[in-house]
N, C-alpha and C positions, 0 to 999 in steps of 0.2 A: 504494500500500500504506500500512496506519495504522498506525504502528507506536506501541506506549504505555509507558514504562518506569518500573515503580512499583518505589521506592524502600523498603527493609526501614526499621522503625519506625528503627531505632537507625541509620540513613543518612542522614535526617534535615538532621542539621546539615551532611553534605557536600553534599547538593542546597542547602542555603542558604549556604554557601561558596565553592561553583561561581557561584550568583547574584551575589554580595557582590564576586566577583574580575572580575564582566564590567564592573561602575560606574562600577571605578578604574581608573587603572593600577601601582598600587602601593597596600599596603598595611601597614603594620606587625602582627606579630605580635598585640601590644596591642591594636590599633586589632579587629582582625578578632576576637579571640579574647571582648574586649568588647561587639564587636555581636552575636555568636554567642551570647553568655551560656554559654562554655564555658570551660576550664580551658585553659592553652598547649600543655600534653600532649596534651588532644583535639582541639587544633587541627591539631600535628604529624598524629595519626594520620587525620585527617581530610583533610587535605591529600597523605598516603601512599596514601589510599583515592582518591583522586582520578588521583594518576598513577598507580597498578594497572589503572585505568579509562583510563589514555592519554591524562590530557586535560595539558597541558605547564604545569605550575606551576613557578615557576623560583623559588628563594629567596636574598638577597643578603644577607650577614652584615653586622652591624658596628651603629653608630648609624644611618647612613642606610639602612640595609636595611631588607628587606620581603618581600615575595609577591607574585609578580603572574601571570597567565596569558597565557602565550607565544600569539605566533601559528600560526596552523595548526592549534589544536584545534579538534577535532570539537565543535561544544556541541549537545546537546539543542533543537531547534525551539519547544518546550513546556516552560514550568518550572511543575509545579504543586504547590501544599499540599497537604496531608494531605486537606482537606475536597474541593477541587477534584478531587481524582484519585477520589476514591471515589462525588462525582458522575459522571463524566464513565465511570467503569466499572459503574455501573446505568442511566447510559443509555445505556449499548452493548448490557448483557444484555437490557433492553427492547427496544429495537431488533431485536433478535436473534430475541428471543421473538417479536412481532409477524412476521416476517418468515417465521419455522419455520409459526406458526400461517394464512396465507397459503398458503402452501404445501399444509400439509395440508388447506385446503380445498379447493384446486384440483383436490387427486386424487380 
């Protein structure tokens, strides 16, 4: 089975925070909220949209603290862009269509 999970525009930054937390094993606040080009705030709510989703972000307070992703999450097989994903779901409708159109010739 193919299964394909396309992300809401404004999700965005949590598929790219999911990606960001597989690189390392730790990351600061700072450090992630800087690659992200996001604000600390959207980081929080982005990282809350993540464990809504199950996936086990665990955060440790203080100077030495951070973000990191626990083991045993489920991660996505497939991490795609905005562009990627909107490839790869017109060439499924193609497919799709060729195959319907196949068909009704046979009958």
């Amino acid at each position: 089975m193919f299964a394909l999970i396309i992300f809401r525009s404004g999700n965005w930054s949590s598929l790219r925070l999911l990606s960001l937390l597989q690189t390392r094993p730790r990351w600061t606040g700072a450090e992630l909220a800087e690659r992200l080009e996001v604000t600390q705030r959207t980081l929080r709510r982005d990282i809350e949209r993540l464990r809504a989703l199950d996936y086990p972000v665990s955060a440790v307070r203080g100077a030495t603290g951070g973000y990191r992703l626990g083991s045993g999450g489920t991660l996505p097989p497939l991490l795609l862009d905005e562009d990627e994903a909107v490839a790869v779901a017109v060439s499924l409708r193609t497919c799709i269509q060729a195959l319907v159109q196949r068909f009704q010739e046979a009958l």
